[in-house]
N, C-alpha and C positions, 0 to 999 in steps of 0.2 A: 417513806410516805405512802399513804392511800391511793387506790387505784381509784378510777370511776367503778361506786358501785359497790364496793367495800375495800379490804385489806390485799397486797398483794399476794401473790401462791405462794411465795418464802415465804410468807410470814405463816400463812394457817399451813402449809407445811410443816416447820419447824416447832408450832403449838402442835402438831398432830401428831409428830414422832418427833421427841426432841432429841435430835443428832442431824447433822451436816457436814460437809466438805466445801471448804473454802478451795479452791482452784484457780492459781494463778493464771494471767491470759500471757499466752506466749507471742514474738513477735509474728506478725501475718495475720493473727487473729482479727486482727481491727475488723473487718465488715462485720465475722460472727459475732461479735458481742452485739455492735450496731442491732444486727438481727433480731439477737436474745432478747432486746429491752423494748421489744415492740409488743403490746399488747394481745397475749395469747390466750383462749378459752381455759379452764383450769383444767379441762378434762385431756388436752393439748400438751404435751411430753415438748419443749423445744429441744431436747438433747435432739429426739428421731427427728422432730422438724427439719434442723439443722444438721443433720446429716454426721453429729458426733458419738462415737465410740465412745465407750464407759469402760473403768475395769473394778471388779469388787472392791470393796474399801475391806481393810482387815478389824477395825476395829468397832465400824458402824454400820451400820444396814443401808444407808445410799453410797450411791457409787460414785470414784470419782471419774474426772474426764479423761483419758487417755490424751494425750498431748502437750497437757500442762505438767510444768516440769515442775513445780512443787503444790501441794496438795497436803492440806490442813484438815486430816477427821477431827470434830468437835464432837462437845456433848453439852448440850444445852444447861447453862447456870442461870441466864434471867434473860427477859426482856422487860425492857424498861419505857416506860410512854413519855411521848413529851411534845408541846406545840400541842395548837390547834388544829390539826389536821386529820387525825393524830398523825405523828410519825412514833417508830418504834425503834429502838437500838437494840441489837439480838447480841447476847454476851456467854460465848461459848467457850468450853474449856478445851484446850488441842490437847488430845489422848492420842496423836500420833502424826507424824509428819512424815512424808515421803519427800521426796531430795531427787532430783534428777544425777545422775552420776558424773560427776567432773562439776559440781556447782557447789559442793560442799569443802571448806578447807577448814579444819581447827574443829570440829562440830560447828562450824556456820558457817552462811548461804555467802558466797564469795562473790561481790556483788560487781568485778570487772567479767567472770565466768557465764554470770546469769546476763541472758538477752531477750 
């Protein structure tokens, strides 16, 4: 959904250089996310706000978060509108996953491993 004021920064992000990193939030994380979802200038980085580390993504140009133990590069396929509001659904293709090490068994995410 819409911020006050127009679209959120992921979204004209994402129209602005279509590729992303989905990054899972690992446990402890709880307050930072809280953090992340508070209303920030566009011109406002919350990665540096928030005091997180990044590491290059190999396959796309943003980075992902250092800490999160699995991390999804994408590459933009569509976004789709919908509701009055608008809200948008972003539908990206993963051209590469990182795996934290010991989370993966069989080529999948071994979901008693992962916390």
């Amino acid at each position: 959904g819409p911020k006050p004021g127009g679209p959120k920064d992921t979204l004209t992000n994402v129209k602005a250089l279509p590729e992303f990193v989905i990054n899972t939030v690992p446990q402890g994380w709880e307050e930072i996310v809280q953090a992340a979802s508070e209303e920030f200038a566009p011109e406002v980085s919350e990665v540096e706000k928030l005091g997180l580390e990044t590491l290059p993504s190999t396959h796309v140009r943003p980075p992902r978060l250092k800490g999160s133990q699995v991390q999804f590069e994408c590459r933009l396929e569509q976004i789709a509108q919908f509701g009055d509001a608008p809200n948008h659904f972003v539908v990206g293709r993963v051209v590469v996953m990182h795996v934290e090490s010991g989370l993966a068994k069989d080529s999948k995410i071994d979901p008693k491993a992962y916390s």
